[in-house]
C-alpha positions in Angstrom: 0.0 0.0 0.0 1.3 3.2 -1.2 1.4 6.4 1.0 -1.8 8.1 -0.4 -3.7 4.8 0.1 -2.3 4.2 3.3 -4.1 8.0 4.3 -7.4 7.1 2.5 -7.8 3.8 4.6 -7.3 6.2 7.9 -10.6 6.7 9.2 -11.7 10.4 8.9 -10.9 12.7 12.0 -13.9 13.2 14.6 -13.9 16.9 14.8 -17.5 16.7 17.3 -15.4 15.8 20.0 -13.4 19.0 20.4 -16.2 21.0 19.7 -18.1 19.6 22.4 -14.8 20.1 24.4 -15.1 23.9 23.6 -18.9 24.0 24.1 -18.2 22.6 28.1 -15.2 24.9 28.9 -17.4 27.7 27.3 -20.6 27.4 29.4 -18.2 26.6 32.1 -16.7 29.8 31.9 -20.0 31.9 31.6 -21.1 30.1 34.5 -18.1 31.2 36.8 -18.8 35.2 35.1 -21.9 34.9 36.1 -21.2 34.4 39.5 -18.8 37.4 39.6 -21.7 39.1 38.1 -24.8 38.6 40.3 -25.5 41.1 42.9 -27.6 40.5 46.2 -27.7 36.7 45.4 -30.4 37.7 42.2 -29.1 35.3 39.3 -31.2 37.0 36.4 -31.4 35.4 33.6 -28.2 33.4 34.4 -30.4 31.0 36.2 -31.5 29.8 33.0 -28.2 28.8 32.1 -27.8 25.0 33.6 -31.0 24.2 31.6 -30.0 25.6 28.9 -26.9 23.2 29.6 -29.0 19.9 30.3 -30.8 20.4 26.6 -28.0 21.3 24.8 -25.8 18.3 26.2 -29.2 16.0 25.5 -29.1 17.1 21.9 -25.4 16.5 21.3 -24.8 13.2 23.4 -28.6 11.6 23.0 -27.8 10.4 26.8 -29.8 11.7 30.0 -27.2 11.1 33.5 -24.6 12.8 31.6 -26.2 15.5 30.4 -27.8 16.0 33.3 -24.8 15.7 35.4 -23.4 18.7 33.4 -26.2 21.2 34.2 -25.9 20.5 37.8 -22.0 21.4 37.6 -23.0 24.6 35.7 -25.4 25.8 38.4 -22.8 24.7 41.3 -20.2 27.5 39.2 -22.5 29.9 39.1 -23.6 29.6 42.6 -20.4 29.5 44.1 -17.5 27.7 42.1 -15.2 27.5 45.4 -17.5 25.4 46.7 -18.3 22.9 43.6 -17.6 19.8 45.2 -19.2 20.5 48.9 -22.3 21.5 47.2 -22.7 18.5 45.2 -22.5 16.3 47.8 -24.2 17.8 50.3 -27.5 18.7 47.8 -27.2 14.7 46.7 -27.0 13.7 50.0 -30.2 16.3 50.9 -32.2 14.9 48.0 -31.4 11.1 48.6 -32.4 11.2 52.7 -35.6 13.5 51.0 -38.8 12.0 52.3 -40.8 12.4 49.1 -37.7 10.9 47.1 -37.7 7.9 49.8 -40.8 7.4 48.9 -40.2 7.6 44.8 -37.1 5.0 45.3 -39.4 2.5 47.3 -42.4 3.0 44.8 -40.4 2.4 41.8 -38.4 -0.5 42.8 -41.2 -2.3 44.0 -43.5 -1.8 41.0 -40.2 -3.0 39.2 -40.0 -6.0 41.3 -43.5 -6.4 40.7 -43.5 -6.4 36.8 -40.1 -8.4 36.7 -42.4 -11.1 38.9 -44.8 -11.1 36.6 -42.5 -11.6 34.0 -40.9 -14.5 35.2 -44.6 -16.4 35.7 -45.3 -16.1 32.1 -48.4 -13.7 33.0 -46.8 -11.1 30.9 -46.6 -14.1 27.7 -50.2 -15.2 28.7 -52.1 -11.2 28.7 -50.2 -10.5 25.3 -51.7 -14.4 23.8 -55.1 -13.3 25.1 -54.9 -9.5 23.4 -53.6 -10.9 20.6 -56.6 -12.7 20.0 -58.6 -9.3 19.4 -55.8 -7.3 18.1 -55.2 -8.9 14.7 -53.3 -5.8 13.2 -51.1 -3.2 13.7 -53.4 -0.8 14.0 -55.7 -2.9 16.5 -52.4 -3.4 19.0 -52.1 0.3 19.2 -55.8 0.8 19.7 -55.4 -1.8 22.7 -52.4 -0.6 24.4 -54.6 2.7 24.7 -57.4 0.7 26.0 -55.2 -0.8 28.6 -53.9 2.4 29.6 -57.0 4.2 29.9 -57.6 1.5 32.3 -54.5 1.8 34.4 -55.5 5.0 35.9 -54.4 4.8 39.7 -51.1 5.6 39.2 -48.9 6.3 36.3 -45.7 4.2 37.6 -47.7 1.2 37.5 -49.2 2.2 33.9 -45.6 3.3 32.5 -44.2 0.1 33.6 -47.2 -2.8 33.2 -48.7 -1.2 30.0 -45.1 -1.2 28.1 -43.6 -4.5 29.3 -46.6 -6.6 28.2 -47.4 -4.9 24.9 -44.2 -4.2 23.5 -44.1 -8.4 22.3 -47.0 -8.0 20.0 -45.7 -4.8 19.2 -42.8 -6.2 17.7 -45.0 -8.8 15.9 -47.0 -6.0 13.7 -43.1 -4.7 13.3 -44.9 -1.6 15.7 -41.5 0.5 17.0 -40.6 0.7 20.5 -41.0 4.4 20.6 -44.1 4.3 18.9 -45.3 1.9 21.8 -43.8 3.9 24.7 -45.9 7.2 23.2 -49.2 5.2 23.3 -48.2 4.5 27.1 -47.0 7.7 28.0 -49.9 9.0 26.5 -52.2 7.6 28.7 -50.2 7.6 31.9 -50.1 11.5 33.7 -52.8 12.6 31.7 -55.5 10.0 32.6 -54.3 9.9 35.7 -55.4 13.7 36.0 -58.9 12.9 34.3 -59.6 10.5 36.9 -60.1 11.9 41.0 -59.4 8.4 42.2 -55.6 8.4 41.2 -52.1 9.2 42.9 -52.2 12.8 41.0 -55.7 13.7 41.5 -55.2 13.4 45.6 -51.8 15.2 45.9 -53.4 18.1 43.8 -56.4 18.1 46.0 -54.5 18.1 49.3 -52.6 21.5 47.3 -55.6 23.1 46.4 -57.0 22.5 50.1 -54.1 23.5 51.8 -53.8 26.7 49.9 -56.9 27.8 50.4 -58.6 27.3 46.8 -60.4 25.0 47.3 -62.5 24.8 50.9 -61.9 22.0 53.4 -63.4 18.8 52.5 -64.8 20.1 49.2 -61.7 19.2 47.8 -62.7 16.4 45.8 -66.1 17.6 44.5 -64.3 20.9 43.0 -61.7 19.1 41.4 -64.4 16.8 39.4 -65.7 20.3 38.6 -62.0 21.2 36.9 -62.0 18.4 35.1 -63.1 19.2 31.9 -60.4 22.1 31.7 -57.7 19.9 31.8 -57.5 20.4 28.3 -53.6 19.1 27.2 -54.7 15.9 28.9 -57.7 15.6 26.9 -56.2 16.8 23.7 -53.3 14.4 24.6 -55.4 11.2 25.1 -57.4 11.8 22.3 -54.7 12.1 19.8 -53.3 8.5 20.4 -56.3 6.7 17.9 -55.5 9.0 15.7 -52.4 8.3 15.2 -52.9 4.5 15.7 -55.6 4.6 12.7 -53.2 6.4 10.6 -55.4 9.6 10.7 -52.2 11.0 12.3 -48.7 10.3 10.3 -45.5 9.1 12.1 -43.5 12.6 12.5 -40.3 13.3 13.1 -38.3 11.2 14.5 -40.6 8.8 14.8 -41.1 8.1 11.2 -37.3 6.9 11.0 -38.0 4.5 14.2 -41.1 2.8 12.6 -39.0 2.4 9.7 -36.6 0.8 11.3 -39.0 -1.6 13.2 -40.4 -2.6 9.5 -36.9 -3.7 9.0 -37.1 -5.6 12.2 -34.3 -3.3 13.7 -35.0 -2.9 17.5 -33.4 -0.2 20.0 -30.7 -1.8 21.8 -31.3 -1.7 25.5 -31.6 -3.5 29.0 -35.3 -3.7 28.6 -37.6 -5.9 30.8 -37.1 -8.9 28.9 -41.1 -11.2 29.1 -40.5 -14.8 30.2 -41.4 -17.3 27.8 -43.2 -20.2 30.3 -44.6 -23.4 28.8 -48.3 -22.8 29.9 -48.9 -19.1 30.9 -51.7 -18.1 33.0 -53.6 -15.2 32.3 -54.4 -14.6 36.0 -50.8 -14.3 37.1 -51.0 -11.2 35.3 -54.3 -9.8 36.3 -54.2 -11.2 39.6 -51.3 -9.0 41.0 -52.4 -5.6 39.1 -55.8 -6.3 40.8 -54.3 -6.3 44.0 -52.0 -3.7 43.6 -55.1 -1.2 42.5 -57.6 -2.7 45.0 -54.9 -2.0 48.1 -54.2 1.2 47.0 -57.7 2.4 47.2 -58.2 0.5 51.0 -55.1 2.6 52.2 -56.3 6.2 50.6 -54.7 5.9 47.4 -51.2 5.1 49.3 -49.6 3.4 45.9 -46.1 2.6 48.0 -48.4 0.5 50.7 -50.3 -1.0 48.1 -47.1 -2.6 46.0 -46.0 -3.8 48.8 -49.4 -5.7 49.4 -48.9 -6.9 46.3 -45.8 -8.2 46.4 -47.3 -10.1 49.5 -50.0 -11.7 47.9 -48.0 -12.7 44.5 -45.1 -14.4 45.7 -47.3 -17.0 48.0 -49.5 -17.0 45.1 -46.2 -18.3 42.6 -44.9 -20.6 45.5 -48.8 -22.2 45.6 -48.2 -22.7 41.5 -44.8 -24.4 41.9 -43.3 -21.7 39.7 -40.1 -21.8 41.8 -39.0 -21.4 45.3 -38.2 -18.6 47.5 -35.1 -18.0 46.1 -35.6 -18.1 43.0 -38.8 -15.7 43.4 -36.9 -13.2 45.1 -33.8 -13.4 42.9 -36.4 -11.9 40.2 -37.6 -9.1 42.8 -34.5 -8.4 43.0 -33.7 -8.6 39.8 -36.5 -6.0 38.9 -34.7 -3.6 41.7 -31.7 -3.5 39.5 -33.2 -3.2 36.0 -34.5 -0.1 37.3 -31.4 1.8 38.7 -30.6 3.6 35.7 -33.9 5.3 35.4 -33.8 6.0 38.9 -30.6 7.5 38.3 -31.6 9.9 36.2 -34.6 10.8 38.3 -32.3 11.4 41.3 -29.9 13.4 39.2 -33.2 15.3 38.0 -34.6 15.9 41.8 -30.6 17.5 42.1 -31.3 19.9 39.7 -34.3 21.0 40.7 -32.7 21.7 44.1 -29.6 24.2 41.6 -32.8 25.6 39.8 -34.8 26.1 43.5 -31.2 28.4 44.7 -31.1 30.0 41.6 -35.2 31.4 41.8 -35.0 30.2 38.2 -39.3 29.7 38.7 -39.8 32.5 40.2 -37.6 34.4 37.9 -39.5 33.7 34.3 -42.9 34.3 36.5 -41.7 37.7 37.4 -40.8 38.4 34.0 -44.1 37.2 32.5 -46.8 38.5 35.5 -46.8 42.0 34.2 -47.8 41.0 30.6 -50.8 39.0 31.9 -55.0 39.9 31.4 -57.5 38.2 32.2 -58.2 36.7 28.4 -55.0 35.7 27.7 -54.0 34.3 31.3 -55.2 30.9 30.8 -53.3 30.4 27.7 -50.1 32.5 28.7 -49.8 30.2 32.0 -50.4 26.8 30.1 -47.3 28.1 28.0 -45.2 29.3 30.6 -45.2 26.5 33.1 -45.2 24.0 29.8 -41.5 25.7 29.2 -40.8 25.1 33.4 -42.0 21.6 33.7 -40.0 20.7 30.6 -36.9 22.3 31.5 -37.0 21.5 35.1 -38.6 18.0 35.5 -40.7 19.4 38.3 -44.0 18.8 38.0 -45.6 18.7 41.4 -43.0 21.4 42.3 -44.5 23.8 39.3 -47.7 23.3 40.8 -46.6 24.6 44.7 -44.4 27.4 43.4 -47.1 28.6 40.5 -50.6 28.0 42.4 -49.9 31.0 45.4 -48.8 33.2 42.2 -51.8 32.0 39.9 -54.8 32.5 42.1 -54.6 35.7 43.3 -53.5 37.1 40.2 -56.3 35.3 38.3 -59.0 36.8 40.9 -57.5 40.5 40.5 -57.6 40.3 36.9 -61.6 38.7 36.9 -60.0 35.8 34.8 -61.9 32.1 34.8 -60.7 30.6 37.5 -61.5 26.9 36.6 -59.9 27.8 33.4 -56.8 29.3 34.7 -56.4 25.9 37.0 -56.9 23.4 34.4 -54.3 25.4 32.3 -52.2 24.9 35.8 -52.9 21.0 35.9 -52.3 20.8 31.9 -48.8 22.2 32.0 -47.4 19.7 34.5 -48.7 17.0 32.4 -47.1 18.3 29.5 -43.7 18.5 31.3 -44.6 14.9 32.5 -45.2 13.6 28.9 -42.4 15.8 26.8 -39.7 15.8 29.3 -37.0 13.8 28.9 -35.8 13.3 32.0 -39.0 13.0 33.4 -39.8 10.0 36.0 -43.0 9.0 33.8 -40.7 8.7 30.1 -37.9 7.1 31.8 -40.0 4.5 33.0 -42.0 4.2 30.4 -38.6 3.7 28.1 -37.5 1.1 30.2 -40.5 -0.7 30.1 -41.0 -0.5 26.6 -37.5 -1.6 25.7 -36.0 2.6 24.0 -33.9 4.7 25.7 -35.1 7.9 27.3 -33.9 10.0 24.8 -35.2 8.0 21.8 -38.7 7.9 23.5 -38.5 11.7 24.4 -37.5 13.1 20.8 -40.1 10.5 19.3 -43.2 11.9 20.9 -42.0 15.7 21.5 -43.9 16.1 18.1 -47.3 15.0 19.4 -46.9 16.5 22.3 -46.2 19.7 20.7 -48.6 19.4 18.6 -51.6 18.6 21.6 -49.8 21.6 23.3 -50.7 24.1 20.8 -54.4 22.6 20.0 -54.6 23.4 23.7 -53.7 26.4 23.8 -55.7 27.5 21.4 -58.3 26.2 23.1 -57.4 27.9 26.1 -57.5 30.9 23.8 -61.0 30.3 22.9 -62.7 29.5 25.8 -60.7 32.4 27.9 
């Protein structure tokens, strides 16, 4: 081989990685000026800066910890670069002994432990034979993994993760895409879970509204059934998935590349929750334990963490009973659903740490100051389903939007003689956008994981929809306002 050939056969020179090199160090450095910059602890518009960093990372390295990661360091600079490495750890350790993120972690790897049980008793194989026996098409497997998710409501970890695991199989039999199966799910998850007063995120928005004084004591309940048909991005959102199973609605996007790959019969690579394959499935090992699950749930005041755990209780004598393997081997697969979902949960902590940076840099309070003054009472509505969309997407705080928004909503809605029902559901619609669109959301990194995608596969797949049932919100938010 002669010289020139020898420097044709050299593979060409990655010039992405420098740049991205240059991109850190410069963010980096406007980070540590704006620190030198702020004056009386007010950050300005330099709070925006570490989510600014998290999407920008997400776009150039498709991967969610890391990314993550990386906005957390660039709010530590600009909070106080000496102290980078104290602050890290001591938020991380403040989020981690965090009550409310206790009580995620547990949640999460029990329903995980659940579905891996499941799994392994072939109830998972047996649901998807049974299905299949209706849902002879491609379009008919989509139209039933919305079925089953409308009917999932009490809680939208359970829904993410059940709803994905068992359909993705049959998906892959009508060559349906991963992604395209995780959207269906996703779809059907927060927002029907807001539709429906008997859920996980119908009673913590209650026991808001009560404790802030909109709603009156122990009317809670009745007014929020009252809200419910203002909850219009959840409606819009639900609505949309038949469309686009029938076809009415094309794949867009990036989505249209990952169906096209699944007709190829290329699949994501990923450490998905695999469905046993058992000799003679039982339907009722899969209905069995999701029936208990929803049932306890309800007998301890919609509690979801209490009733897993019942659940777990009642399936693993109920496997033992069937001979499906000792107690070993049962709780080798609990435990083997702990660990498959550590990576999502990894990215939920590292999300729950950067909501902490954005809480010390008033980055919520900050874009609400600079948006109150432009508010009326017709275009309120509309203007705070937009605004808190933006927050709940860049922040991953969803339940958090709600607390800081809601003191800042109500009385400016009532000075302004705005709809107040209106103004609420617009409330409740932008944190399930953020729970739908984000990408480092706990709902779409369960649902990935479940479905067999990555987060940001599932994410850029069905930020099309979602924008899409965004703006035919708003508008009608426009309209009715």
């Amino acid at each position: 081989m002669n010289e020139g050939d020898q420097l044709l056969a050299r593979p060409a020179m990655d010039y992405r990685a420098p740049l991205k090199l240059l991109a850190t160090m410069a963010v980096l450095a406007l980070a540590w000026y704006g620190n030198a910059t702020i004056v009386d602890g007010q950050f300005g518009w330099f709070s925006l800066l570490p989510v600014i960093a998290v999407l920008g990372a997400a776009v150039l390295t498709h991967r969610s910890v890391e990314s993550l990661l990386f906005g957390v360091l660039v709010g530590f600079v600009l909070i106080d670069p000496g102290s980078l490495v104290r602050n890290l750890v001591n938020t991380s350790l403040a989020t981690m002994s965090d009550g409310t993120t206790a009580w995620i972690l547990m949640l999460t790897f029990l329903v995980g432990g659940l579905v891996a049980l499941i799994n392994f008793s072939g109830g998972t194989q047996a649901f998807g034979s049974w299905v299949s026996r209706f849902a002879s098409s491609r379009s008919r497997v989509l139209i039933a993994t919305w079925i089953m998710g409308l009917m999932i409501f009490i809680d939208d970890y359970l829904n993410a993760l059940a709803v994905s695991s068992s359909m993705k199989k049959l998906g892959d039999r009508f060559r349906v895409s991963r992604q395209m199966i995780a959207y269906m799910v996703d779809s059907t998850s927060a927002p029907m879970c807001v539709l429906v007063p008997v859920s996980t995120w119908a009673i913590f928005i209650v026991g808001l509204f009560e404790s802030n004084g909109v709603f009156p004591e122990g009317e809670g309940f009745a007014r929020y059934v009252e809200l419910i048909p203002y909850i219009l991005y959840a409606w819009v959102a639900i609505l949309m998935v038949p469309m686009v199973s029938l076809g009415w609605l094309p794949a867009l996007g990036a989505m249209k590349k990952a169906e096209a790959d699944a007709c190829k019969g290329v699949r994501p690579h990923g450490d998905d929750l695999q469905p046993a394959e058992v000799a003679a499935p039982r339907l009722r090992n899969f209905l069995l334990p999701l029936l208990v699950f929803v049932v306890a749930t309800w007998h301890f005041d919609f509690d979801t963490l209490l009733g897993a755990v019942l659940a777990l209780m009642v399936t693993v004598p109920l496997f033992l009973w069937q001979g499906l393997g000792n107690l070993s081997r049962l709780f080798d697969e609990i435990l083997g659903g702990f660990s498959s979902m550590i990576l999502p949960m990894t990215v939920v902590l590292t999300s729950f740490v950067l909501q902490r940076v954005n809480d010390q840099l008033g980055l919520s309070g900050f874009v609400l100051d600079q948006v109150v003054p432009y508010m009326n009472a017709a275009w309120l509505p509309a203007i705070a389903f937009l605004v808190l969309s933006v927050l709940t997407f860049a922040t991953g705080s969803f339940w958090g939007v709600y607390a800081i928004a809601l003191p800042v909503l109500v009385p400016l809605a009532q000075a302004l003689g705005a709809d107040l029902q209106l103004t609420l559901g617009a409330l409740i619609s932008a944190g399930v956008f953020g729970s739908h669109a984000c990408f480092f959301g706990d709902a779409t990194v369960i649902t990935a994981k479940g479905a067999g995608c990555s987060p940001y596969s599932h994410a850029i797949t069905q930020l099309p929809y979602a924008l899409i049932a965004a703006s035919v919100a708003t508008a009608l938010f426009v309209l009715l306002a």
